[in-house]
N, CA, C and O atoms as CSV, one atom per row, in Angstrom:
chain,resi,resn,atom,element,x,y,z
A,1,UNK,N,N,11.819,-0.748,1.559
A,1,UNK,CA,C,11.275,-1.595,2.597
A,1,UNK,C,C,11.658,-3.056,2.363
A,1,UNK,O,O,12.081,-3.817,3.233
A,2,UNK,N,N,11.433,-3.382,0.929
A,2,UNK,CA,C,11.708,-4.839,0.460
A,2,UNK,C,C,13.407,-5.640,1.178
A,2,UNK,O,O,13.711,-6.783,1.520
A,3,UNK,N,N,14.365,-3.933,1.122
A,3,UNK,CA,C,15.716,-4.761,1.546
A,3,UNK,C,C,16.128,-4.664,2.719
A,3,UNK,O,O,17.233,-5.115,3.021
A,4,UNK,N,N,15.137,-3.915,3.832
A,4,UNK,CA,C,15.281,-4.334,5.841
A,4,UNK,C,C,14.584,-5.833,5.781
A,4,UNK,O,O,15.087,-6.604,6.599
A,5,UNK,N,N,13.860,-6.219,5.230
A,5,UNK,CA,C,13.707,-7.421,5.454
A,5,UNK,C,C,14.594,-8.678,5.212
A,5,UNK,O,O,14.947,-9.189,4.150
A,6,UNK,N,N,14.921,-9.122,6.839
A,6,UNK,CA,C,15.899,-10.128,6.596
A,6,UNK,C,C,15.792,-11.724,6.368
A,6,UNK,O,O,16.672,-12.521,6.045
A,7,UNK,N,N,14.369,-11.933,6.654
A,7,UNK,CA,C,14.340,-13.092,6.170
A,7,UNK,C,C,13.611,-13.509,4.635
A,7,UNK,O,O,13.672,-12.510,3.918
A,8,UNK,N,N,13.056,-14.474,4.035
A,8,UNK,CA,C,12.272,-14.672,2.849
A,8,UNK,C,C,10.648,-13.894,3.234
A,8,UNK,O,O,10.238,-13.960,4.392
A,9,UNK,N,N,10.111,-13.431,2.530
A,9,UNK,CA,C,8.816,-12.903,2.008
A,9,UNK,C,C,8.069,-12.866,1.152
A,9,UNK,O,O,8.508,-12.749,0.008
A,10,UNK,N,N,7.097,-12.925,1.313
A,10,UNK,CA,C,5.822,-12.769,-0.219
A,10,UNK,C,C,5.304,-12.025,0.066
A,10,UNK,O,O,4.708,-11.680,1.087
A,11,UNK,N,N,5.641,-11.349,-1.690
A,11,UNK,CA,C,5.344,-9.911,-1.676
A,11,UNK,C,C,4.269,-9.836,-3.111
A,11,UNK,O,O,4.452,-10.651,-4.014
A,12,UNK,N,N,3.190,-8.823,-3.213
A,12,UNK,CA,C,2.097,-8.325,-4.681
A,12,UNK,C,C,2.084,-6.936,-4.133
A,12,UNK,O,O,1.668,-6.596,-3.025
A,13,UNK,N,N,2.593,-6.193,-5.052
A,13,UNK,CA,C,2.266,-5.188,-5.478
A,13,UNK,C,C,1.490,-4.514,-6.113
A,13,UNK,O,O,1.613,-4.607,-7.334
A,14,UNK,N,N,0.424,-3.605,-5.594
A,14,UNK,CA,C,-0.439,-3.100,-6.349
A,14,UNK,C,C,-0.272,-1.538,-6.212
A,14,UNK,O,O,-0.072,-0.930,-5.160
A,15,UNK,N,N,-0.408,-0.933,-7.650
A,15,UNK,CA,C,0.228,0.754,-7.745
A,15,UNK,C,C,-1.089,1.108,-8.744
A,15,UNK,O,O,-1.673,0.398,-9.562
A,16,UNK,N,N,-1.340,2.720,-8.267
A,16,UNK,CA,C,-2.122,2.992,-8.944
A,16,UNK,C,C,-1.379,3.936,-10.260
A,16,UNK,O,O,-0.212,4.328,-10.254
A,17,UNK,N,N,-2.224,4.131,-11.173
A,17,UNK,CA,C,-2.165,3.909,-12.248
A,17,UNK,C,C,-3.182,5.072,-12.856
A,17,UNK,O,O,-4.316,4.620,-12.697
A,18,UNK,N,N,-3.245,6.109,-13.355
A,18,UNK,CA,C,-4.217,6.842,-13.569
A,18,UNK,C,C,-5.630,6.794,-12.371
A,18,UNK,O,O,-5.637,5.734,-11.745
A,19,UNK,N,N,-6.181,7.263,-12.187
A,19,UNK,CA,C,-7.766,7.208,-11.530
A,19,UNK,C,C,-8.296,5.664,-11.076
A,19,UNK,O,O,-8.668,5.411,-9.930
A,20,UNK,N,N,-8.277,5.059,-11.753
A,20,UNK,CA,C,-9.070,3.667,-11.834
A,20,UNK,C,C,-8.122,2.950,-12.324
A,20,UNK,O,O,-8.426,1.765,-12.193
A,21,UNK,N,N,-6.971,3.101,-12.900
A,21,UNK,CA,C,-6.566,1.541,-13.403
A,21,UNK,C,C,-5.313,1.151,-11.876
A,21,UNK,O,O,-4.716,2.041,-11.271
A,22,UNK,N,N,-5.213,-0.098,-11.614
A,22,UNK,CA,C,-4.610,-0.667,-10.841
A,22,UNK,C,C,-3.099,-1.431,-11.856
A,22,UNK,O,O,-3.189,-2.112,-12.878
A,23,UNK,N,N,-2.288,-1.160,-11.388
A,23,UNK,CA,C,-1.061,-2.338,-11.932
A,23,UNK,C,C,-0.621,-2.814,-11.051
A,23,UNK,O,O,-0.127,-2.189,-10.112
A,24,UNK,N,N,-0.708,-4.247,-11.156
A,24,UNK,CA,C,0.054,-5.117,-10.610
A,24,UNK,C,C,1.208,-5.679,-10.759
A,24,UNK,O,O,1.705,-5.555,-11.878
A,25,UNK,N,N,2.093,-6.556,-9.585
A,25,UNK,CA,C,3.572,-7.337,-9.774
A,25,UNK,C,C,3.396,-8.023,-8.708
A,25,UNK,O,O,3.151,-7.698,-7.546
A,26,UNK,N,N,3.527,-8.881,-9.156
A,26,UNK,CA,C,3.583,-9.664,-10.863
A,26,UNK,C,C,2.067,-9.639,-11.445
A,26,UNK,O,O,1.041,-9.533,-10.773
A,27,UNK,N,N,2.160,-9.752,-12.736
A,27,UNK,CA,C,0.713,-8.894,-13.405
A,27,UNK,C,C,-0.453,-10.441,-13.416
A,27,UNK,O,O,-1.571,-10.397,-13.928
A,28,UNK,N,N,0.015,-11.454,-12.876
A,28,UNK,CA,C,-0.678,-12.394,-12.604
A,28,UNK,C,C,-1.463,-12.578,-11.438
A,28,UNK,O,O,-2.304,-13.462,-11.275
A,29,UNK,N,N,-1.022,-11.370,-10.349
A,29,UNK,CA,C,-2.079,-10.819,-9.301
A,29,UNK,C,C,-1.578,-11.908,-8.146
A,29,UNK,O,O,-2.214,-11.973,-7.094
A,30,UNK,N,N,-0.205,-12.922,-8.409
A,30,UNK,CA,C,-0.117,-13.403,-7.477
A,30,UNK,C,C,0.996,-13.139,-6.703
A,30,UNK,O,O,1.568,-12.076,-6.943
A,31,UNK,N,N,1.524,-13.976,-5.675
A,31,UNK,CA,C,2.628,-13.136,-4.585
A,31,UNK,C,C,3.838,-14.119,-5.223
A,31,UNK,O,O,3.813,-15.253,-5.700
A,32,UNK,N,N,5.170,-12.895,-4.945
A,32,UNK,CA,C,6.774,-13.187,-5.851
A,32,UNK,C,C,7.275,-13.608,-4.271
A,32,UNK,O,O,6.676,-13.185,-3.282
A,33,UNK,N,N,8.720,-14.699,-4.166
A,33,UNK,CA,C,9.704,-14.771,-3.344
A,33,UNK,C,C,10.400,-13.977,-3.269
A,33,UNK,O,O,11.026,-13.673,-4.284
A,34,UNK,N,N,10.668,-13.127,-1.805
A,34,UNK,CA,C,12.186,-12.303,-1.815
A,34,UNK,C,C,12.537,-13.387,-0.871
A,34,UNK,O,O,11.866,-13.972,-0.021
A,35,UNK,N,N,14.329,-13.549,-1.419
A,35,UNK,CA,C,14.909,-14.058,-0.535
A,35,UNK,C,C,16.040,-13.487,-0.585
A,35,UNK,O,O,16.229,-12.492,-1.283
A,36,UNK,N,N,17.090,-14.117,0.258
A,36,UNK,CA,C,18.324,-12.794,0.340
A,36,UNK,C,C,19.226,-12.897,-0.702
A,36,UNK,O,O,20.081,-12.028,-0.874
A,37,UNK,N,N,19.111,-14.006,-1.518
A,37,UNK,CA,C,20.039,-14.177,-2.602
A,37,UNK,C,C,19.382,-13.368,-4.016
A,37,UNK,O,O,20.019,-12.872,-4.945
A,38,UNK,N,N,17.923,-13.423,-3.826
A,38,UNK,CA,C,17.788,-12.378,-5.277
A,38,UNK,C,C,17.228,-11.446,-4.924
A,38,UNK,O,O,16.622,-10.707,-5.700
A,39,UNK,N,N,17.318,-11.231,-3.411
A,39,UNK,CA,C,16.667,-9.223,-3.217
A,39,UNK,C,C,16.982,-8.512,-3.870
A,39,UNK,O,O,16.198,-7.610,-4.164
A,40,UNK,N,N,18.585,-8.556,-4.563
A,40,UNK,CA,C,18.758,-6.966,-5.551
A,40,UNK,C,C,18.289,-7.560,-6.666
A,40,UNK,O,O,17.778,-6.543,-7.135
A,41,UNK,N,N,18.048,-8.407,-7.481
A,41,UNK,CA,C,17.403,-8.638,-8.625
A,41,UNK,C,C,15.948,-7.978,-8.565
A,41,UNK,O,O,15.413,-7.391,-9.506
A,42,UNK,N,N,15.418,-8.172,-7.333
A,42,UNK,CA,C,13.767,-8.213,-7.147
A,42,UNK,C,C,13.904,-6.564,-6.923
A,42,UNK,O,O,13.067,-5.925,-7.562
A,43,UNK,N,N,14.746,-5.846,-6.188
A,43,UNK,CA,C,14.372,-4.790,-6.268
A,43,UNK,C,C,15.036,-3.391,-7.272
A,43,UNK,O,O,15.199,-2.183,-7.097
A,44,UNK,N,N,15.275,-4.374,-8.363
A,44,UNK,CA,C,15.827,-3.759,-9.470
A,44,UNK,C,C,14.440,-3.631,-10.201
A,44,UNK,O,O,14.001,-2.496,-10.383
A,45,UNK,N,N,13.572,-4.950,-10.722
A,45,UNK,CA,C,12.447,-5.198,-10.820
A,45,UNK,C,C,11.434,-4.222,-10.292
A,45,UNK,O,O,10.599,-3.796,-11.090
A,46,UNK,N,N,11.405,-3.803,-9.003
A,46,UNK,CA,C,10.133,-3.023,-8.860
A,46,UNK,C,C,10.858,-1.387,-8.929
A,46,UNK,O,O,10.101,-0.467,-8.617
A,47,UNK,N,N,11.558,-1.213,-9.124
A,47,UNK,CA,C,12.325,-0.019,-9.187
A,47,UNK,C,C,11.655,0.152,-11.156
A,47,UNK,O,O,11.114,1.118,-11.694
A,48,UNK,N,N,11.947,-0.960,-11.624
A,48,UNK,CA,C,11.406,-0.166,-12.953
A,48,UNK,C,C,10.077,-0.607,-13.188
A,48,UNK,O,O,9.705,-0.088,-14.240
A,49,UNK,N,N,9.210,-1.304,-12.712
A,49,UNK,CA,C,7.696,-1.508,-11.714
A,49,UNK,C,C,7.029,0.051,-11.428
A,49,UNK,O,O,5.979,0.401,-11.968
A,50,UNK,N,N,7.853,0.980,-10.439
A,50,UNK,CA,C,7.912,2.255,-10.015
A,50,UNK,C,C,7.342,3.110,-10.934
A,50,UNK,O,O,6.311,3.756,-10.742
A,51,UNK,N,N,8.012,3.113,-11.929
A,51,UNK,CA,C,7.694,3.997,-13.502
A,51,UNK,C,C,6.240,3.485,-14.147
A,51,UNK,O,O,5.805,3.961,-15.196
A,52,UNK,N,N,5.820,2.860,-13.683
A,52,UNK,CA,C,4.641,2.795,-14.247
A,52,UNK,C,C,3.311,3.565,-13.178
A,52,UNK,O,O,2.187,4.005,-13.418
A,53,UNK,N,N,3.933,3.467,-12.263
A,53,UNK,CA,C,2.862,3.625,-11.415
A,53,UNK,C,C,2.883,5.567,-10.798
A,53,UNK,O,O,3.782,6.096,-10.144
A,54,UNK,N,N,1.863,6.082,-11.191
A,54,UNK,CA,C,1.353,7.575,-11.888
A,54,UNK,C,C,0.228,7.884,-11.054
A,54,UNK,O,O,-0.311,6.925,-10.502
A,55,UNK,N,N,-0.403,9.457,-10.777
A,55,UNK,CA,C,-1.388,9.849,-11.220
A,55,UNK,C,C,-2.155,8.759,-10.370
A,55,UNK,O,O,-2.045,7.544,-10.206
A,56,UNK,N,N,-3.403,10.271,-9.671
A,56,UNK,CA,C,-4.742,9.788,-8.468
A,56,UNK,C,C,-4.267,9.088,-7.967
A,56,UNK,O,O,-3.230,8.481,-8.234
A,57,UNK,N,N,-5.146,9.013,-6.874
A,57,UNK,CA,C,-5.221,8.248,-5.235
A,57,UNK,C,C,-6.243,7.349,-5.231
A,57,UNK,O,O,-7.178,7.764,-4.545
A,58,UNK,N,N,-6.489,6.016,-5.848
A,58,UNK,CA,C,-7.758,5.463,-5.853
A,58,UNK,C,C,-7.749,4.404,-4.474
A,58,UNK,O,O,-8.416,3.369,-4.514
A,59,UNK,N,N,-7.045,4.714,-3.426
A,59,UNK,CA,C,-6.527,4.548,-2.563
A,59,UNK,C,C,-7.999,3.065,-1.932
A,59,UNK,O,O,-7.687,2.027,-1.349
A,60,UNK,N,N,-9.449,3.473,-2.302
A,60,UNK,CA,C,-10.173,2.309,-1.787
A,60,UNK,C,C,-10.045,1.274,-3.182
A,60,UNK,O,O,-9.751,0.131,-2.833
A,61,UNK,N,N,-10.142,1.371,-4.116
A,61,UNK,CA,C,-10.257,0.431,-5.167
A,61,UNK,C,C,-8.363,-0.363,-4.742
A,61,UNK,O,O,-8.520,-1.438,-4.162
A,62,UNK,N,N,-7.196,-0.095,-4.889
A,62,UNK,CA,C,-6.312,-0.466,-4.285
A,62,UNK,C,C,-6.387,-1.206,-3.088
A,62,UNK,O,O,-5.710,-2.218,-2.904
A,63,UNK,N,N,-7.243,-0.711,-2.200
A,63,UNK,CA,C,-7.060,-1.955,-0.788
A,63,UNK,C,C,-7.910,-2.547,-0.857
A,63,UNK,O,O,-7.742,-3.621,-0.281
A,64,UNK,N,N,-9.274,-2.388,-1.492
A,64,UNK,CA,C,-10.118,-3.856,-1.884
A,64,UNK,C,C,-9.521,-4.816,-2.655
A,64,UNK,O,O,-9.514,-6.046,-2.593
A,65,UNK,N,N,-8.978,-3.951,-3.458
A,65,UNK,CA,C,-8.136,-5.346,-4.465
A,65,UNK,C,C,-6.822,-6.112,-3.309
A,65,UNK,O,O,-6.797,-7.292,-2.962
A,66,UNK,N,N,-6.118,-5.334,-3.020
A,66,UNK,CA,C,-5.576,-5.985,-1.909
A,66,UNK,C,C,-6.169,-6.846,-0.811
A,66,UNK,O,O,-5.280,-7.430,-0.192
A,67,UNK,N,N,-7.345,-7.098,-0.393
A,67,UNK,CA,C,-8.000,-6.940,0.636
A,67,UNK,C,C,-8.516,-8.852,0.341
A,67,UNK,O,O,-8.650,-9.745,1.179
A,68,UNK,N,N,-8.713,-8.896,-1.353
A,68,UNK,CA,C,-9.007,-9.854,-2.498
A,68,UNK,C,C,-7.908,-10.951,-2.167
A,68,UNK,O,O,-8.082,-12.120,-1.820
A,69,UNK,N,N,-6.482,-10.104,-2.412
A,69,UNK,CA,C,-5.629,-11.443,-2.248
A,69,UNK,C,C,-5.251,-12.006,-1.194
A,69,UNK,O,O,-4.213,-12.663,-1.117
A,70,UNK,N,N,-6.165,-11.786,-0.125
A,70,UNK,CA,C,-6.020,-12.528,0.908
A,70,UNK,C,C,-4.617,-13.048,1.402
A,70,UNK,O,O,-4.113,-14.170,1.460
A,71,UNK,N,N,-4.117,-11.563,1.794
A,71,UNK,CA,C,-2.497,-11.211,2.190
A,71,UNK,C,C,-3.073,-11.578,3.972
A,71,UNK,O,O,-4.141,-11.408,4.560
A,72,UNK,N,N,-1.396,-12.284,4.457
A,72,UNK,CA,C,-1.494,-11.662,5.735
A,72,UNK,C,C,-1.472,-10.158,6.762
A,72,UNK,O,O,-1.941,-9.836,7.854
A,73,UNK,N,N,-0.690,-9.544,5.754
A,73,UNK,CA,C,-0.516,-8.126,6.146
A,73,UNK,C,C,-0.554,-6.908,5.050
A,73,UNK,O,O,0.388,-7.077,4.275
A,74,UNK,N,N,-1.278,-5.793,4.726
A,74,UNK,CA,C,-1.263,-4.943,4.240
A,74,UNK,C,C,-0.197,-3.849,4.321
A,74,UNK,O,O,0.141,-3.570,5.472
A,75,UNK,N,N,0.293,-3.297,3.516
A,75,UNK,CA,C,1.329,-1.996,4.004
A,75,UNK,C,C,0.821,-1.180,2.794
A,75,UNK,O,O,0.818,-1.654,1.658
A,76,UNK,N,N,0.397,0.051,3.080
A,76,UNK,CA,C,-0.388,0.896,2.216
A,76,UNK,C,C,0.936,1.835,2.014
A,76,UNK,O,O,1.738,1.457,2.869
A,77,UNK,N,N,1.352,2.610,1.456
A,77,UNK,CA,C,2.704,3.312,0.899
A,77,UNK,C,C,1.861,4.604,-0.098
A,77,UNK,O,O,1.521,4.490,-1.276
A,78,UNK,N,N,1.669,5.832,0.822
A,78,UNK,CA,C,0.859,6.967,-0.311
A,78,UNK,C,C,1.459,8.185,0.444
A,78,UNK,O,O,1.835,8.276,1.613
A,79,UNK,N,N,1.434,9.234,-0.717
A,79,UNK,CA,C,2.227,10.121,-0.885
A,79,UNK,C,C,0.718,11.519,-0.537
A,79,UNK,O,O,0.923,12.711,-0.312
A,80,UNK,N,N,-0.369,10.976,-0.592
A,80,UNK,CA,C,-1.632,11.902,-0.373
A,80,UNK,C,C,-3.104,11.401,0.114
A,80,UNK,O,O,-3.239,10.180,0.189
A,81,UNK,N,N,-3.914,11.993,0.360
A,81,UNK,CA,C,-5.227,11.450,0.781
A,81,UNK,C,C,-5.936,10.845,-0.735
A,81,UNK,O,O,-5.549,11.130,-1.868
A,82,UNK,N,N,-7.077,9.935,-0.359
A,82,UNK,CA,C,-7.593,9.293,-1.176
A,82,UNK,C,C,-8.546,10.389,-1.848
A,82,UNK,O,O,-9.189,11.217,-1.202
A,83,UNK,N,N,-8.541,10.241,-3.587
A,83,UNK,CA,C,-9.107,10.788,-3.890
A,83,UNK,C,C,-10.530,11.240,-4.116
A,83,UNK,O,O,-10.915,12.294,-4.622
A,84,UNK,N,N,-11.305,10.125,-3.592
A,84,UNK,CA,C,-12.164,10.116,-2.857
A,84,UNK,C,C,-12.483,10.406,-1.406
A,84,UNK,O,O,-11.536,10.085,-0.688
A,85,UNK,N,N,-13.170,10.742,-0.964
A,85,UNK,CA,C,-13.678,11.057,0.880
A,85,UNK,C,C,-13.295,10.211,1.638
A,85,UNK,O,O,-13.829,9.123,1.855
A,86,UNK,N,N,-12.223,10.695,2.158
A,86,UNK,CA,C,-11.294,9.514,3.215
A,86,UNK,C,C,-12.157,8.632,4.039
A,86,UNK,O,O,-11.817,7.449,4.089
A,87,UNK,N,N,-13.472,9.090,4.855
A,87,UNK,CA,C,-13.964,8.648,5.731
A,87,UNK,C,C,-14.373,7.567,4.725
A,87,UNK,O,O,-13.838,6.458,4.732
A,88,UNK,N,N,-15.314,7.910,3.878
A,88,UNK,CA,C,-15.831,6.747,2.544
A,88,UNK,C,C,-15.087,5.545,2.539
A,88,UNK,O,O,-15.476,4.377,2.561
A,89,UNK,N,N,-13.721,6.126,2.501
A,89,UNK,CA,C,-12.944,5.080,1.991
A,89,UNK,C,C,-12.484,4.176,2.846
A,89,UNK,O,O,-12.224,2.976,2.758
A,90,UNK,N,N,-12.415,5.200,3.934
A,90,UNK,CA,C,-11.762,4.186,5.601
A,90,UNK,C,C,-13.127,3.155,5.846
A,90,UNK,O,O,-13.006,1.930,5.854
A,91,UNK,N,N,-14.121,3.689,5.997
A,91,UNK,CA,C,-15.708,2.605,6.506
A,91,UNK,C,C,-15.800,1.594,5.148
A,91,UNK,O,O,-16.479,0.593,5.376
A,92,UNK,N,N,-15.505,1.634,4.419
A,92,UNK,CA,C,-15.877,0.718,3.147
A,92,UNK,C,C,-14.311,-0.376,3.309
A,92,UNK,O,O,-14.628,-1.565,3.328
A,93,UNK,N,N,-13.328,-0.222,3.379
A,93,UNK,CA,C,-11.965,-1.082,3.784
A,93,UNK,C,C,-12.289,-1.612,5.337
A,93,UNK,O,O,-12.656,-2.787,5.314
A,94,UNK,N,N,-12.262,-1.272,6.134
A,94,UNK,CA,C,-13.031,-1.706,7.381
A,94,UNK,C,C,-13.695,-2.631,7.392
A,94,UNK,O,O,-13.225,-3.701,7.781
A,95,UNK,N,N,-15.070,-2.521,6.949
A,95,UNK,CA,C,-16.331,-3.006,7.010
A,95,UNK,C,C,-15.905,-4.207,5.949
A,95,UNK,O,O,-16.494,-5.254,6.215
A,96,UNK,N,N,-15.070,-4.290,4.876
A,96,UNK,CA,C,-14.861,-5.364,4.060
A,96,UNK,C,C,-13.932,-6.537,4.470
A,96,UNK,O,O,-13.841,-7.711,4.112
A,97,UNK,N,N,-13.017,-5.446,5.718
A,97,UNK,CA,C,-11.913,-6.751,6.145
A,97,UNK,C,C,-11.964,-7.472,7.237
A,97,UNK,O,O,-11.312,-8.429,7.655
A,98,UNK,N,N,-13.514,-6.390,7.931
A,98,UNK,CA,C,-13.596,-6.986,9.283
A,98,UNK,C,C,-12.521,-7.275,10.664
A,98,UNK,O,O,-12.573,-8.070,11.603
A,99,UNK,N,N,-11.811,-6.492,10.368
A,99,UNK,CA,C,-10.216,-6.584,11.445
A,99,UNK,C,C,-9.580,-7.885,11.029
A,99,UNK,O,O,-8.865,-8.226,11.971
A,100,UNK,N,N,-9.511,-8.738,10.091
A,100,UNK,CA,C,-9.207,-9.680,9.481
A,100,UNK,C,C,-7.359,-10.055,9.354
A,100,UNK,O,O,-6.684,-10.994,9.776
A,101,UNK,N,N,-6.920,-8.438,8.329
A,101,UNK,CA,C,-6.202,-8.407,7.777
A,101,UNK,C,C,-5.041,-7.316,8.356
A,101,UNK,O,O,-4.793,-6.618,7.372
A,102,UNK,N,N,-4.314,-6.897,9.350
A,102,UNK,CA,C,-4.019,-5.757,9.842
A,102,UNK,C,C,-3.334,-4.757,8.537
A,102,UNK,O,O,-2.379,-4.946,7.784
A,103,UNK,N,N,-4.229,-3.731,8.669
A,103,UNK,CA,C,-3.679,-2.893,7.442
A,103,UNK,C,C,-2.667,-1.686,8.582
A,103,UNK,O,O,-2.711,-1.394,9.777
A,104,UNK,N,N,-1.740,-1.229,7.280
A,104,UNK,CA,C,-0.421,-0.264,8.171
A,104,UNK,C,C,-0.038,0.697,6.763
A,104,UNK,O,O,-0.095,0.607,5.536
A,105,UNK,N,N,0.344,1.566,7.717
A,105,UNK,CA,C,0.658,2.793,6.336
A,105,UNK,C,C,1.677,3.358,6.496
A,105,UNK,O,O,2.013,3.758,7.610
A,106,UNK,N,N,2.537,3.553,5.231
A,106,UNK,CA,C,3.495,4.478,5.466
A,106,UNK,C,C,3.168,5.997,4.177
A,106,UNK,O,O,2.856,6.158,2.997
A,107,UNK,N,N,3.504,6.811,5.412
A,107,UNK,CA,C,3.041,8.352,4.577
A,107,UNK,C,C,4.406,8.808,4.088
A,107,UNK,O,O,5.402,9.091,4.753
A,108,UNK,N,N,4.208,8.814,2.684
A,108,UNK,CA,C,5.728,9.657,2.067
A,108,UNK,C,C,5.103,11.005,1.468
A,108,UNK,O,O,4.041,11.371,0.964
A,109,UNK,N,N,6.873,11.764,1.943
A,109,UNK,CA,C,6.901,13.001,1.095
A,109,UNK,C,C,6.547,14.229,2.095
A,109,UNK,O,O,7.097,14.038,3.180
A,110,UNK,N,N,5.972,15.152,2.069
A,110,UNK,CA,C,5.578,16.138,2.603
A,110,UNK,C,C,4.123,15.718,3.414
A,110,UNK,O,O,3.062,16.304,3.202
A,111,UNK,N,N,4.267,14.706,4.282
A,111,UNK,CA,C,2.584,14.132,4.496
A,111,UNK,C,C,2.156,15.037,5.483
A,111,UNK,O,O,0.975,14.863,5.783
A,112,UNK,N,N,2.797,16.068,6.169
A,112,UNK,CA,C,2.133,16.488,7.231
A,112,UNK,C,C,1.382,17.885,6.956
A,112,UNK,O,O,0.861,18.655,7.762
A,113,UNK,N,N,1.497,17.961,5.535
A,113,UNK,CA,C,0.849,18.844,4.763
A,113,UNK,C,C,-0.560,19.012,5.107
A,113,UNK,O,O,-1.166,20.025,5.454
A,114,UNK,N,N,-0.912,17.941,4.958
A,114,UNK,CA,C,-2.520,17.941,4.309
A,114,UNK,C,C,-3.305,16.913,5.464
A,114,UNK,O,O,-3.708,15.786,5.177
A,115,UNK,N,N,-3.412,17.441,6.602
A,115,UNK,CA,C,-4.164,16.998,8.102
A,115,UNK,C,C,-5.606,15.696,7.504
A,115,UNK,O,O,-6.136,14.982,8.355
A,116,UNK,N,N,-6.048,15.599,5.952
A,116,UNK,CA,C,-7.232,15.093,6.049
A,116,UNK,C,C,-6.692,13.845,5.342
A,116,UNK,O,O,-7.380,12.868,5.047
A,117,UNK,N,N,-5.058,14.024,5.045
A,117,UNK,CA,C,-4.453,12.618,4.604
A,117,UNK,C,C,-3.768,11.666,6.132
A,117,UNK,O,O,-3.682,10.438,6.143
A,118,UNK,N,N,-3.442,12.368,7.048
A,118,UNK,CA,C,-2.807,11.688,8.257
A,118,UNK,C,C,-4.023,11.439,8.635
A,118,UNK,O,O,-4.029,10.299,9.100
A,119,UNK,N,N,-5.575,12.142,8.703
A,119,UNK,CA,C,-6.365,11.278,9.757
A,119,UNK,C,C,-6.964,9.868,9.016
A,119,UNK,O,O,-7.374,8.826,9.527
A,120,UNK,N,N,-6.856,10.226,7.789
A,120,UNK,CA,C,-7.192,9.105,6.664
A,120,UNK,C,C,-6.195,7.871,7.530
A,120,UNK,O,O,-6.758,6.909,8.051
A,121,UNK,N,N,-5.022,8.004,7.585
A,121,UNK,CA,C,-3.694,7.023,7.495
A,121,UNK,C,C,-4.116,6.612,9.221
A,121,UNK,O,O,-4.172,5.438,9.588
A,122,UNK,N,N,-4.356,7.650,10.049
A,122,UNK,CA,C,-4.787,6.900,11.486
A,122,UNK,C,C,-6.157,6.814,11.832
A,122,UNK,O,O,-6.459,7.234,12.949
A,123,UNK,N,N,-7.152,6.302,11.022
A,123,UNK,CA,C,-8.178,5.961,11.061
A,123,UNK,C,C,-8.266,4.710,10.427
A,123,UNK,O,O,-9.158,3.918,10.731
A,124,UNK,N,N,-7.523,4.492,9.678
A,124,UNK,CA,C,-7.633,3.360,8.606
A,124,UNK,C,C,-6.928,2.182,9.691
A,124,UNK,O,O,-7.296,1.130,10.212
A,125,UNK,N,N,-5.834,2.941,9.688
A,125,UNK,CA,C,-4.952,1.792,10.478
A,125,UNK,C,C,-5.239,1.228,12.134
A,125,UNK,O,O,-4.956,0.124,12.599
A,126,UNK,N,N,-5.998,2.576,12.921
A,126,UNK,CA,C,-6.529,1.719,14.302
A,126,UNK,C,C,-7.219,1.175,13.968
A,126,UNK,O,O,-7.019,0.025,14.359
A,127,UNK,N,N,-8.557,1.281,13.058
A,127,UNK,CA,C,-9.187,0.046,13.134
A,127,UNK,C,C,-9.064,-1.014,12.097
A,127,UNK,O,O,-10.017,-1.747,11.832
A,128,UNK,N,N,-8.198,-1.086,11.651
A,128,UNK,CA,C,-7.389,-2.460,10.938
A,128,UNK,C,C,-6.678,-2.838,12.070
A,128,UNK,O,O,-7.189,-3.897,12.432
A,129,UNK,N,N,-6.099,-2.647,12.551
A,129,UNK,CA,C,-5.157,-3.697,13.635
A,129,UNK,C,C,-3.447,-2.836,13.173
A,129,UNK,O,O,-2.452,-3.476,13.514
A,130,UNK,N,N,-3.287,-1.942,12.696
A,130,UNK,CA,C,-2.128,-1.744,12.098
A,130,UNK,C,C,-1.356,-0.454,12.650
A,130,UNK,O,O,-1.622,-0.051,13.782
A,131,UNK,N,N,-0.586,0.071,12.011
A,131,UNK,CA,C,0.719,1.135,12.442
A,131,UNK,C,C,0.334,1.946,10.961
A,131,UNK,O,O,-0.089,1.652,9.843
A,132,UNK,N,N,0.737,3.065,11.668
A,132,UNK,CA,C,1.049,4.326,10.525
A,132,UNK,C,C,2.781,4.775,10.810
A,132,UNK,O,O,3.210,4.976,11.946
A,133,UNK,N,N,3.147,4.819,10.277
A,133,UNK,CA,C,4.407,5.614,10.165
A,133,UNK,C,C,5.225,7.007,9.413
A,133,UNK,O,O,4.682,7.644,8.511
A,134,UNK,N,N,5.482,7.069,9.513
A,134,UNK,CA,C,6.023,8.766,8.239
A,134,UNK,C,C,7.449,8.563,7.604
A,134,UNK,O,O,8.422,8.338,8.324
A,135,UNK,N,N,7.556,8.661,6.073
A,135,UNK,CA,C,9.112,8.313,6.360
A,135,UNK,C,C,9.689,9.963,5.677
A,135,UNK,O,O,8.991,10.645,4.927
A,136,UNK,N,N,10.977,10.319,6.110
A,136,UNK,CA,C,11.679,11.451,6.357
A,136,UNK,C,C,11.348,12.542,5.019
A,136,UNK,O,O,12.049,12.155,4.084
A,137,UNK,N,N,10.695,13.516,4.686
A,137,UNK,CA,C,10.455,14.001,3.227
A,137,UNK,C,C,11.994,14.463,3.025
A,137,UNK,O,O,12.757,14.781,3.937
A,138,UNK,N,N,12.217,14.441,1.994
A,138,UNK,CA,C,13.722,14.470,1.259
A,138,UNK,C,C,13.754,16.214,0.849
A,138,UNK,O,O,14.728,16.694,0.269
């Protein structure tokens, strides 16, 4: 996603990490420059970023913390439903961002698997202000 973007961006990454732990990039929790002269540097960087990030869906602790750095736009990127009770998780992100922040999702992998992860991904996102999308399972 980082290299369709053609102009400069600020970007934080947050990946989950076992159950509960969150990792961040940059681990200072604040937002990096892409610009077009060091996009392949930057996405060499989260490519080995990638490898750390493992294991559960803590999918609400992730967008509260996101929700924290007071981004203009959210893009949620999950491969399954939250491991917690989607609805739980959709009314608690909601209710915290207040339509504030437009959250948007992209579903990877086999997403059309599991019907209680897509209504998760279009529940979350109409009432955030946002888009769901699917990208092609390989």
């Amino acid at each position: 996603m980082l290299a369709a973007f053609k102009s400069e961006i600020e970007v934080c990454l947050i990946g989950f990490q076992g159950e509960q732990r969150l990792h961040y990039w940059p681990q200072n929790r604040g937002y990096f420059r892409v610009k077009k002269d060091t996009r392949d540097r930057v996405l060499r960087q989260v490519d080995d970023w990638m490898g750390l990030v493992n294991g559960g869906t803590p999918t609400r602790t992730a967008l509260l913390a996101a929700l924290a750095l007071r981004p203009e736009e959210i893009i949620l990127l999950s491969d399954g439903a939250p491991s917690e009770d989607w609805q739980m998780v959709e009314r608690a992100v909601t209710a915290k961002n207040k339509g504030r922040i437009p959250i948007h999702a992209v579903a990877v992998g086999n997403y059309t698997a599991d019907r209680k992860f897509i209504d998760f991904l279009l529940q979350l996102t109409k009432r955030n202000n946002g888009y769901v999308v699917g990208s092609k399972p390989s």
